[in-house]
KEDONU-30027 format. One line per 4 residues: number of its first residue (from 1); their letters; for each residue x, y, z of N, C-alpha, C, CB. Coordinates in steps of 0.02 Angstrom, whole numbers, plus 32768, in hexadecimal, padded with zeros to 4 digits. Atoms other than C-alpha are relative to their C-alpha. Glycine has a CB too. Layout:
% residues N
NUM = A = X,Y,Z,X,Y,Z,X,Y,Z,X,Y,Z | ...
% end
This chain:
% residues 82
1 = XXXX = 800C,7FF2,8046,536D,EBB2,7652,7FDB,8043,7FF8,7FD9,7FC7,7FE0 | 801E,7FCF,7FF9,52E4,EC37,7668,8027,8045,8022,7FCC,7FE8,801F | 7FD5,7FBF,7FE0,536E,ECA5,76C8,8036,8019,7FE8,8018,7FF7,803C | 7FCE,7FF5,8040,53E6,EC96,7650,7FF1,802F,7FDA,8005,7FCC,7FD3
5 = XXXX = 8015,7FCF,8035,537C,ECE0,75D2,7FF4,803B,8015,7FC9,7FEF,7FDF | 8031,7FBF,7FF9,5315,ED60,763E,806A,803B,8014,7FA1,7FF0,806C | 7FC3,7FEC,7FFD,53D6,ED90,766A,8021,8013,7FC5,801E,7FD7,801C | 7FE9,8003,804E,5409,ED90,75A6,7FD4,8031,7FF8,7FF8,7FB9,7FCD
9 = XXXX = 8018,7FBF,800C,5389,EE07,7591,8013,802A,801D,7FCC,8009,8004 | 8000,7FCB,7FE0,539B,EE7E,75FF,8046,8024,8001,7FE7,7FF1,803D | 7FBB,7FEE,8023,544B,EE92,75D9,7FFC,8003,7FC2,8035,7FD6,800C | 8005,7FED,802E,542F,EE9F,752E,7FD6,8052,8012,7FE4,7FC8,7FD6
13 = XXXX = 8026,7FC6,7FFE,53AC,EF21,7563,801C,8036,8017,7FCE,7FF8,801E | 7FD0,7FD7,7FE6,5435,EF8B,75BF,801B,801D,7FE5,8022,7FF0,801B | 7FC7,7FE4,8029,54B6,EF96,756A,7FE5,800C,7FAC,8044,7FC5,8006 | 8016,7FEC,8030,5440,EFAF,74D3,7FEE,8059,800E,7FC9,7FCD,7FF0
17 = XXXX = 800A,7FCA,7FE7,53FE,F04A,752D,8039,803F,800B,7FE8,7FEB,8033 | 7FCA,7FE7,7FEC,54AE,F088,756B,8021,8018,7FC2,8024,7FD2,8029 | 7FC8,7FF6,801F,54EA,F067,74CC,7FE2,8038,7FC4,8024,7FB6,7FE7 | 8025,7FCF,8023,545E,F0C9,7465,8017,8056,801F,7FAA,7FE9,800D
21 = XXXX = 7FF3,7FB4,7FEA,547A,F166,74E5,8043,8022,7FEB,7FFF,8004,804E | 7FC8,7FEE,801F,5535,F165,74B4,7FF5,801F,7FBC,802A,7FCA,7FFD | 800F,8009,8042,5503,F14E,73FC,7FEF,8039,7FF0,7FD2,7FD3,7FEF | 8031,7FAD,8019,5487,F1E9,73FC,803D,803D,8010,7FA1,8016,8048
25 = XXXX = 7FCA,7FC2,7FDD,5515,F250,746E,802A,8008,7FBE,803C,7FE4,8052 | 7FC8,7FF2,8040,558F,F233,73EE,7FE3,8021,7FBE,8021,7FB6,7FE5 | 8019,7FDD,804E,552C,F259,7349,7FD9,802D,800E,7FD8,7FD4,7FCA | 8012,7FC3,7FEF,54D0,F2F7,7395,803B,8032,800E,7FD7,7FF9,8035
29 = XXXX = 7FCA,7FCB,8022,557B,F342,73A2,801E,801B,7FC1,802B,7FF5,8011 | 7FF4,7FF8,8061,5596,F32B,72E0,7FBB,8032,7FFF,7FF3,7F9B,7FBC | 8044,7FC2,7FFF,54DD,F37B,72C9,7FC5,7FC6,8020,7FE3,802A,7F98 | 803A,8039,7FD1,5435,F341,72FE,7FE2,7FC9,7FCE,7FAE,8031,8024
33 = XXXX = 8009,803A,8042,540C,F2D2,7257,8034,7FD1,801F,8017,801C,7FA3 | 7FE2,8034,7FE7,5496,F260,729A,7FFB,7FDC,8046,8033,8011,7FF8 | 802C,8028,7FC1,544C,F241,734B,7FDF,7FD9,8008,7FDF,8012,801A | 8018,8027,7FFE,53DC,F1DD,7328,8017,7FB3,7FEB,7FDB,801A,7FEC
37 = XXXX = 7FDB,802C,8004,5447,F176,72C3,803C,7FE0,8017,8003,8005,7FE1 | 7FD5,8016,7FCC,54D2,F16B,732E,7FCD,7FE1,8045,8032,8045,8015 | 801C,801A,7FE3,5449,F137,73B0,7FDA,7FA9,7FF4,7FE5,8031,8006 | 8013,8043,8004,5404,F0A3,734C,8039,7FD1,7FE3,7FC2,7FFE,7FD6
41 = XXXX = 7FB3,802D,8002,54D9,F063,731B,7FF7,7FEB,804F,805B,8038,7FEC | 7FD2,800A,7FC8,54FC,F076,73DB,7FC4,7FDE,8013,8027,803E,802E | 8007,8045,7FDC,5466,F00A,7402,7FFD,7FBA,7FE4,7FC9,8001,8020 | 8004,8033,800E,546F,EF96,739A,8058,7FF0,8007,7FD5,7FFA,7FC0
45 = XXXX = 7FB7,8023,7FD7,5542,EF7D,73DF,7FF0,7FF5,802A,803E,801D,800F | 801A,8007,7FBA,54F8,EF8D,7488,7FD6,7FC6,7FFF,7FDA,803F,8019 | 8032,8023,8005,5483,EF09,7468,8024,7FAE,7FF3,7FD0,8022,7FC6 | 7FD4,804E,8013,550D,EE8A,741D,802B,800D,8037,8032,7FF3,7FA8
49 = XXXX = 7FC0,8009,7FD0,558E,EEBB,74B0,7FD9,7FC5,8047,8020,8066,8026 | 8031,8007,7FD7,54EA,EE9C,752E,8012,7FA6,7FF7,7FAF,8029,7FE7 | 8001,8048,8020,54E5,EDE7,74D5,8030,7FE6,8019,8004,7FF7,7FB9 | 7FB4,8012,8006,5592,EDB2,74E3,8018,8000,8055,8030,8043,7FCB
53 = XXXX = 7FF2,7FE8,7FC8,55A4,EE04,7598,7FFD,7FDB,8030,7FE4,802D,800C | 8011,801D,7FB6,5552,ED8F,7618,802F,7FA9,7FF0,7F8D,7FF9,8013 | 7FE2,8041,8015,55B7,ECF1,75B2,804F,8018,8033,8006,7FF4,7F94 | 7FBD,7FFF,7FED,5660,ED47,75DA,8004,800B,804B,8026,8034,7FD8
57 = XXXX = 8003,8008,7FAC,5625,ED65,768B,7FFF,7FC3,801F,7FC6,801D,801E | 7FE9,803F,7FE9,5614,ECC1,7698,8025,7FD8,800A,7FF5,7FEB,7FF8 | 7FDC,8018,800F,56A1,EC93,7654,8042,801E,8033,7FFA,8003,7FBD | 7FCF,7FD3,7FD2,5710,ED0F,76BE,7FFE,7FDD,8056,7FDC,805F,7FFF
61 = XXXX = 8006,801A,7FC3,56BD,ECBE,776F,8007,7FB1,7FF7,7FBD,8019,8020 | 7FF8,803E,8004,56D4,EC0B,772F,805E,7FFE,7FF9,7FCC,7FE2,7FBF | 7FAD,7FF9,7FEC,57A7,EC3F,7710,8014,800A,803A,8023,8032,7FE3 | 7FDC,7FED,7FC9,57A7,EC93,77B2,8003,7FC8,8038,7FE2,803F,8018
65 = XXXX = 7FEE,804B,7FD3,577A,EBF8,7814,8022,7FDB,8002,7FE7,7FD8,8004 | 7FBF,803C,801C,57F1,EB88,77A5,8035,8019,8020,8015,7FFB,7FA7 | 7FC1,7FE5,7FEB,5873,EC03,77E0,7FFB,8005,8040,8013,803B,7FE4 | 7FF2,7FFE,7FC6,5838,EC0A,7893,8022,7FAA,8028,7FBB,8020,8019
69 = XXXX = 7FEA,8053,7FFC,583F,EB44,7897,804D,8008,7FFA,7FDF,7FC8,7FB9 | 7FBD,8021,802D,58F1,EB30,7841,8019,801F,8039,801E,8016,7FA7 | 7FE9,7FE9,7FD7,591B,EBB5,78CF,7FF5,7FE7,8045,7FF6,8033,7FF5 | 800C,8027,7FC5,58DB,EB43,795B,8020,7FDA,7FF1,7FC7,7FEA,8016
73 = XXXX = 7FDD,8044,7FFF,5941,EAAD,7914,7FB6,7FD4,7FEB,802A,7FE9,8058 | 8025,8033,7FE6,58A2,EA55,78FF,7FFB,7FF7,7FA9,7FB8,800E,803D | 8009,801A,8042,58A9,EA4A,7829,803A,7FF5,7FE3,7FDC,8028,7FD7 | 7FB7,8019,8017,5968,EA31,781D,800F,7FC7,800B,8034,801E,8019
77 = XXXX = 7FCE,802B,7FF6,5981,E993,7857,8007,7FDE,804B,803B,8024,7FEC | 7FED,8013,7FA9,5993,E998,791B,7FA5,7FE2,8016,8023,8067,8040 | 802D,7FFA,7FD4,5910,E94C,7978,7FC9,8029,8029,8015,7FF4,8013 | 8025,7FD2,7FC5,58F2,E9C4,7A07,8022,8038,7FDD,8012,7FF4,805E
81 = XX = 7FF3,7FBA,8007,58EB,EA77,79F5,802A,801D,801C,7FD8,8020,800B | 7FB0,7FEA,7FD1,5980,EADB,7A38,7FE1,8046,802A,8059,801F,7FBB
% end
C-alpha cells in the first residue's frame, strides 16, 4: 500500500517535471510571457499522465503473463505445458 503510493507520487512528480520543461520549451518559442504558462499546462498534463501511468504498467505486465501462460498451454485447457 505505502509503495503504491510513494510510487504514484513520484511518477506523478516526473512526468509533472518533464512535462512542465516541455510546456515552458514550447511557449518560450511563441515569446517569453507564454513560458511560463505553457510550463504550468504541461505540468499539470504531466502530472495526470504520471497518475494514470503506473496503473497501465500494471496492466500491460499482468496481459503479458496471461499471454505467456496461454503460450505454455497452461490457461487453454491442456493440463501440462507443451
Amino acid at each position: 500500500m505505502v509503495r503504491q503510493t510513494l510510487d504514484r507520487m513520484f511518477s506523478r512528480a516526473r512526468y509533472a517535471a518533464l512535462g512542465a520543461a516541455i510546456g515552458a520549451f514550447l511557449g518560450g518559442l511563441v515569446n517569453k510571457n507564454l513560458a511560463s504558462s505553457g510550463a504550468a499546462l504541461g505540468a499539470l498534463a504531466g502530472a495526470t499522465l504520471g497518475e494514470r501511468r503506473p496503473g497501465a504498467e500494471q496492466r500491460i505486465d499482468e496481459l503479458r503473463s496471461r499471454g505467456e501462460a496461454n503460450i505454455k498451454g497452461i490457461r487453454s485447457g491442456n493440463e501440462s505445458a507443451e
